[in-house]
C-alpha positions in Angstrom: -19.0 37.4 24.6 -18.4 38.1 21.0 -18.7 42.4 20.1 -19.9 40.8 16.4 -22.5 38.6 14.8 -21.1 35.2 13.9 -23.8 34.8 11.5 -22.8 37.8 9.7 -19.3 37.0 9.1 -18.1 35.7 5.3 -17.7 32.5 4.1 -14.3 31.4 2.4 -12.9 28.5 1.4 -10.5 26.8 3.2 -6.7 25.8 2.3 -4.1 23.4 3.6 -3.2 27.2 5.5 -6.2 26.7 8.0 -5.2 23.6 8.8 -4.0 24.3 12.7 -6.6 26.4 12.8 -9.2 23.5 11.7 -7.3 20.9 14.5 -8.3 23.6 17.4 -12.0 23.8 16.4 -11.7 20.1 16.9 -10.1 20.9 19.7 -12.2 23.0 21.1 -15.2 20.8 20.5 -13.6 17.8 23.0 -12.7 15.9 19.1 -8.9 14.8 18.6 -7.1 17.4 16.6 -6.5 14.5 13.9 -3.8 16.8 11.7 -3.3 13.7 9.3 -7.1 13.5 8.3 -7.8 16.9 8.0 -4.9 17.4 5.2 -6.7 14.3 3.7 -9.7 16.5 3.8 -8.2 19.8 2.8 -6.3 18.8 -0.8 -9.2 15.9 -1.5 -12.0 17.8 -0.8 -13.3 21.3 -0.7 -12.8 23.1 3.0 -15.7 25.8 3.8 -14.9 28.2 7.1 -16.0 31.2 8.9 -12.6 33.5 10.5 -14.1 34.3 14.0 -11.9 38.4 14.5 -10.6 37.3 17.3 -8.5 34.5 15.8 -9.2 31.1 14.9 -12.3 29.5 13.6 -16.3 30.6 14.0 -17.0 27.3 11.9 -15.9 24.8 9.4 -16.7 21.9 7.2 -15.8 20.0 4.1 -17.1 18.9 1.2 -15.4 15.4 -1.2 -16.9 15.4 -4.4 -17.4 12.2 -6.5 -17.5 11.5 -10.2 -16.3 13.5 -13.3 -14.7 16.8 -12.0 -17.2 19.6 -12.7 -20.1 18.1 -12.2 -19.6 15.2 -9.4 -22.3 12.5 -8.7 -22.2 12.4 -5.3 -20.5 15.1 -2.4 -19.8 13.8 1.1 -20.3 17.0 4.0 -18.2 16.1 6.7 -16.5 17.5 9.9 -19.3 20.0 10.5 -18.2 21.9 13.9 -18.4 25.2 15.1 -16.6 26.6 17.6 -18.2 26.2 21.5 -18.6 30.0 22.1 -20.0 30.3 19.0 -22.5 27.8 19.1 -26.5 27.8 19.1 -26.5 30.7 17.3 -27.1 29.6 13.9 -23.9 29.6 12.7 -23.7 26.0 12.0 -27.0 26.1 10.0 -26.1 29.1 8.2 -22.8 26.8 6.9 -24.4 24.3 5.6 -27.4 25.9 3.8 -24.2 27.7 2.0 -22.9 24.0 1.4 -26.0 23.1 -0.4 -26.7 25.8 -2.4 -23.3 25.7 -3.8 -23.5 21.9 -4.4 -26.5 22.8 -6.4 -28.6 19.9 -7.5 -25.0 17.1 -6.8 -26.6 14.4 -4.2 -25.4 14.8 -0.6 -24.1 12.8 2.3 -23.4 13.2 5.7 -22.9 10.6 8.8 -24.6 12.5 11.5 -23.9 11.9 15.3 -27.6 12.3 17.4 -26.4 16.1 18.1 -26.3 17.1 14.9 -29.4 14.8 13.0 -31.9 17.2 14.5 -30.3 20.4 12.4 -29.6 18.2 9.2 -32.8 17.4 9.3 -34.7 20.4 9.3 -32.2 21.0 6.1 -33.9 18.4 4.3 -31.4 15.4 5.1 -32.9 12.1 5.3 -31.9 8.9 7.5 -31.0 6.2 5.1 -29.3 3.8 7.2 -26.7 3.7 10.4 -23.2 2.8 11.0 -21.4 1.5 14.3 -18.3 2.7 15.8 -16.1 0.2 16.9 -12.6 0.3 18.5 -10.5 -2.3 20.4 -7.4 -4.6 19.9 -7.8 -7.0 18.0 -7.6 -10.8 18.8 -6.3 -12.8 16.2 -8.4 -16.7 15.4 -5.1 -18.5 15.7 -5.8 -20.1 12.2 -5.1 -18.7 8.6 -7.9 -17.1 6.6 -9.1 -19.3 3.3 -8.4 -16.0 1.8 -5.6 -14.3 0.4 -4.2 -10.9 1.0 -1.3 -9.1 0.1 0.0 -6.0 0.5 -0.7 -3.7 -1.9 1.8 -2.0 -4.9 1.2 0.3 -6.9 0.4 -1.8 -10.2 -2.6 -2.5 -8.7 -4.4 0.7 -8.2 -6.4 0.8 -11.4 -8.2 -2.8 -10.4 -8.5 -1.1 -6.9 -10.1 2.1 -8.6 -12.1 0.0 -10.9 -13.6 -2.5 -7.9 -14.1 0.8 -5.8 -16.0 2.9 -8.6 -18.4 -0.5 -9.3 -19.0 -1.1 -5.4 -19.1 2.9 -4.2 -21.2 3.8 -7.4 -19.4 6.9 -8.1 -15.6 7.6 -9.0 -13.3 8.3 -6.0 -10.3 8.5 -7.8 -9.0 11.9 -6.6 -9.7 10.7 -2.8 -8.0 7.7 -3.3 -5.2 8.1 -4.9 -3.5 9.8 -2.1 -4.6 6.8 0.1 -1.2 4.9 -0.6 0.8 8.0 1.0 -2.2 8.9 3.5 -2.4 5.2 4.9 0.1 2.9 7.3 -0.8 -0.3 5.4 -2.9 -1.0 2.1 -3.8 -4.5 1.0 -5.5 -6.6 -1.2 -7.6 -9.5 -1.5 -7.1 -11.6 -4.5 -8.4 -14.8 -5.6 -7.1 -16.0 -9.2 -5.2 -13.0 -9.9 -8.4 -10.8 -9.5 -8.5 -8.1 -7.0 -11.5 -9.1 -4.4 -11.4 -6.3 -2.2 -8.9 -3.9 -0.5 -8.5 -2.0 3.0 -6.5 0.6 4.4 -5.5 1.2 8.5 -4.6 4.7 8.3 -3.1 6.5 11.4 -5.3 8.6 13.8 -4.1 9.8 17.1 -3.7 6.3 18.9 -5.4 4.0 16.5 -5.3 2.6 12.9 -8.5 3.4 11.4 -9.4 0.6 8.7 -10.9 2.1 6.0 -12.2 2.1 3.1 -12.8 -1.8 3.7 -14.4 -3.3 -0.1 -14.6 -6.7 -0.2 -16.6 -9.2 -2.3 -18.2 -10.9 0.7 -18.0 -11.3 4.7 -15.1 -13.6 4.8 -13.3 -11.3 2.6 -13.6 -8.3 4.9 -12.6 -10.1 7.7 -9.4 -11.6 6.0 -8.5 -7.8 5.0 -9.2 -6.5 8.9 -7.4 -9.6 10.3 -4.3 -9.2 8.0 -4.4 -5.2 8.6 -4.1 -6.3 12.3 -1.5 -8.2 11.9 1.0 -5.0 11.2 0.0 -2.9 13.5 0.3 -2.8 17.4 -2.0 0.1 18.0 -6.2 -0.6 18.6 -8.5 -0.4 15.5 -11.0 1.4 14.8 -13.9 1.2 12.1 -17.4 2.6 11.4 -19.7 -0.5 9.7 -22.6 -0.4 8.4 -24.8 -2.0 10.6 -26.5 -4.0 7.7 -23.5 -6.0 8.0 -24.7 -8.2 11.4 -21.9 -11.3 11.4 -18.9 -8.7 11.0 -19.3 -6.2 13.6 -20.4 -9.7 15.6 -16.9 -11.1 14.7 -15.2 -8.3 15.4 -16.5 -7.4 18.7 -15.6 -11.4 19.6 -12.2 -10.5 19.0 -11.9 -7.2 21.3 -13.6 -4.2 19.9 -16.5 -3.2 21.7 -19.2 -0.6 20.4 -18.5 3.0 20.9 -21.5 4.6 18.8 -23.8 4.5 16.1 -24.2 7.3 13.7 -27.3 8.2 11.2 -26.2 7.8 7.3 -28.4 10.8 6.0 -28.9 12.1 2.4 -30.0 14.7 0.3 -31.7 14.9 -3.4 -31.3 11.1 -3.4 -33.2 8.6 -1.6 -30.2 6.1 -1.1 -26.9 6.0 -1.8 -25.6 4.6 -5.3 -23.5 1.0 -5.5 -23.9 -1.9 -3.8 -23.8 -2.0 0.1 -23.3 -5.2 0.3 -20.2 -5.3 -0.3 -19.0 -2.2 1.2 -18.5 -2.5 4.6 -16.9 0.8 6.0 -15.9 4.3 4.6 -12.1 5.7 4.4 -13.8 7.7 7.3 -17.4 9.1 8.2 -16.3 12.7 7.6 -15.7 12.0 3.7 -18.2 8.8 3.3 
């Protein structure tokens, strides 16, 4: 047992130097260490951790801010974990009351697994809508998609940045800009030499992760998943938002089966800015 109060301890931010130290807390918590996405998470976004004295980590989270730099339209809380000999002892609540009073009166949004809804809640989070886990290998239709993709280069990240700031409905520029070095694959859609959507697979443990997956309509996303399929031999893996019915049907047709549904919560907003409709699934849950 601890000789020290865990809720007493300082916050600090965290730096690209915590970032073993972040993989064990996963660690400890039965999560994959996932390395690659915490250094996503670290540079793009704002790390917030409690040093337990004996070494390692009480608690951590982070915080991606979106829209002008200074005074962002939107911040993403994500990775919210506190260590297992720490925990029920209101260290994890005492974190993120310190996350929202810092984001001051900036909109907030988490995607909260049933463990953790209860405490958001009681924060003043509230359930806007869900999103499904789902992971498998992919099946391919055997016939080519009325849709074209390509892979991506790097003339076309200010479409990509434009399309992604209209559908998101705040600017992720500094997130996604390291998406072309942070990803395996990145392609388009493109119909007429416009730029109708785009996905990533990015790597994570044993899976590609597709995400962010933007796309102007159903048959779009599924082009993008189907051609980011194509180059990879390891399963997929995606959180959709459930509103989207006919592609988490299509997808589980072709081999990925449900692994679990999450609550999209938020705070000082009652729903989140853009247009759903066409956005299908985040880079990942932990930065929206």
């Amino acid at each position: 047992m601890p000789t020290f109060s865990p809720t007493a301890l300082p916050i600090h931010r965290l730096t690209l130097r915590d970032l073993t130290a972040c993989a064990d807390l996963s660690e400890d918590r039965g999560w994959q260490r996932e390395e690659h996405k915490w250094g996503l998470l670290l540079t793009a976004g704002k790390g917030y951790g409690i040093d337990d004295p004996d070494g390692g980590l009480v608690a951590a989270c982070v915080v991606t801010e979106f829209g002008p730099q200074g005074r962002p339209d939107l911040g993403a809380i994500g990775m919210v974990l506190v260590a297992s000999r720490h925990a029920r002892q209101g260290v994890g609540r005492r974190l993120m009351r310190h996350v929202v009073s810092t984001m001051g009166t900036t909109p907030l949004t988490l995607h909260a697994t049933p463990y953790g809804r209860p405490l958001y809640e009681e924060l003043g989070f509230k359930v806007t809508g869900r999103a499904e886990m789902v992971c498998g290998r992919f099946t391919p239709d055997g016939w080519p998609s009325p849709v074209a993709t390509r892979a991506a280069t790097a003339e076309d990240l200010p479409a990509v940045l434009r399309l992604d700031e209209e559908v998101f409905g705040a600017d992720r520029t500094l997130l996604l800009t390291r998406l072309p070095a942070f990803a395996d694959r990145l392609r388009v859609a493109e119909e007429d030499g416009r730029i109708t959507g785009y996905a990533a697979a990015w790597p994570n443990m044993e899976t590609h992760v597709v995400g962010p997956l933007i796309a102007r309509d159903v048959e779009t996303a599924k082009a993008l998943v189907a051609s980011l399929a194509a180059h990879t031999d390891r399963p997929l893996r995606t959180d959709i938002d459930v509103r989207h019915e006919d592609l988490l049907a299509w997808m589980k047709e072709r081999g990925l089966a449900s692994v679990a549904f999450n609550a999209v919560m938020t705070y000082g907003i009652g729903d989140l800015p853009g247009d759903w409709s066409r956005r299908f699934a985040p880079l990942t849950v932990a930065a929206a």
